[in-house]
C-alpha positions as CSV (number, residue, x, y, z in Angstrom):
1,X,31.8,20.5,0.8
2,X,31.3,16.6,2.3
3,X,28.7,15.0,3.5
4,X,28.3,14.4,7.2
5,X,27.3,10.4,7.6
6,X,26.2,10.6,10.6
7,X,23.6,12.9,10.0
8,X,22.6,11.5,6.5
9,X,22.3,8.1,8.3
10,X,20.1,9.6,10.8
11,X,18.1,11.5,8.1
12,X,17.4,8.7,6.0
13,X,16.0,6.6,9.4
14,X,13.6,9.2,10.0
15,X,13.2,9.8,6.1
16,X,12.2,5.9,6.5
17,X,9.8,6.5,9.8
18,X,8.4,9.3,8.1
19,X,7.3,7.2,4.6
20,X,5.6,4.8,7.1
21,X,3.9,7.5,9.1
22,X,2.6,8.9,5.7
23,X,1.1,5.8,4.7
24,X,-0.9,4.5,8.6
25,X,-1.9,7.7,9.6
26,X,-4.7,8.3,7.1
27,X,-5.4,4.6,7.2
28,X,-6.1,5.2,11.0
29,X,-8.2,7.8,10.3
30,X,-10.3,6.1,7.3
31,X,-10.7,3.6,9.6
32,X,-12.4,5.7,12.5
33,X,-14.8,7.6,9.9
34,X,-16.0,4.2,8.5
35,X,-16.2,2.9,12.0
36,X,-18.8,5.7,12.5
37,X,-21.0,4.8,10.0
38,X,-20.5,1.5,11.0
39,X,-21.4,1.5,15.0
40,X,-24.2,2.7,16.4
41,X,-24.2,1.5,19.8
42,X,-21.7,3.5,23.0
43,X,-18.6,1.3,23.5
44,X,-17.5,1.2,19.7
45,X,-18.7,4.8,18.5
46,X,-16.2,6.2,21.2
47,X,-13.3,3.8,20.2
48,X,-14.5,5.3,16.6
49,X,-14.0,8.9,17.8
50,X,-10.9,7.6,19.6
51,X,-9.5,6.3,15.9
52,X,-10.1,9.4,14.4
53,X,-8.2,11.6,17.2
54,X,-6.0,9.7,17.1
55,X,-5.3,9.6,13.2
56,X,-5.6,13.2,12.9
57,X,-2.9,14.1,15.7
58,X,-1.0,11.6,14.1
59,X,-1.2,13.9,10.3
60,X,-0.1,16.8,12.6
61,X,2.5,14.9,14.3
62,X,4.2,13.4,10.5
63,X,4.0,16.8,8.9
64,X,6.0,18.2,11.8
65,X,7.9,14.8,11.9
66,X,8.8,16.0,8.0
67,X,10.1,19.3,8.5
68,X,12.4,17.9,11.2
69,X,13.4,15.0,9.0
70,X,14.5,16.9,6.0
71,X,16.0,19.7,8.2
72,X,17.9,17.1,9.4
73,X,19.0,15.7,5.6
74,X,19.4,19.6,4.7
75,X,22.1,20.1,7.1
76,X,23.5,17.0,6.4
77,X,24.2,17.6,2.8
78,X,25.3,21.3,3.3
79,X,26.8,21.2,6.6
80,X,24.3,24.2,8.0
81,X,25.1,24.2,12.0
């Protein structure tokens, strides 16, 4: 029972992605809510709702990002095809 490098290389490069997805992602999105209390005015309330949609999709997009990344290190470490 070894351990395929290849894949644990690529697992811990998207283990690494991952860790900085976890920590912009809700720092997008904080930023969009404050920027809605902040602005009142069109131009910047839109790039506000902009911020948050696009924080939110990115939370969707790193918890899916997860389950791919330690699929990836699960198969890596007990050689599932």
């Amino acid at each position: 029972m070894s351990i395929d490098i290849n894949l644990l290389r690529k697992g811990l490069i998207r283990l690494a992605i991952l860790v900085i997805l976890f920590i912009v992602t809700p720092i997008i999105t904080t930023m969009g809510f404050k920027g809605i209390e902040k602005f009142t005015e069109s131009p910047q309330l839109y790039v506000s709702y902009f911020l948050i949609f696009l924080g939110l999709s990115g939370i969707i997009f790193t918890i899916y990002f997860a389950f791919k990344a330690f699929s990836i290190l699960k198969k890596a470490f007990f050689n599932e095809i």
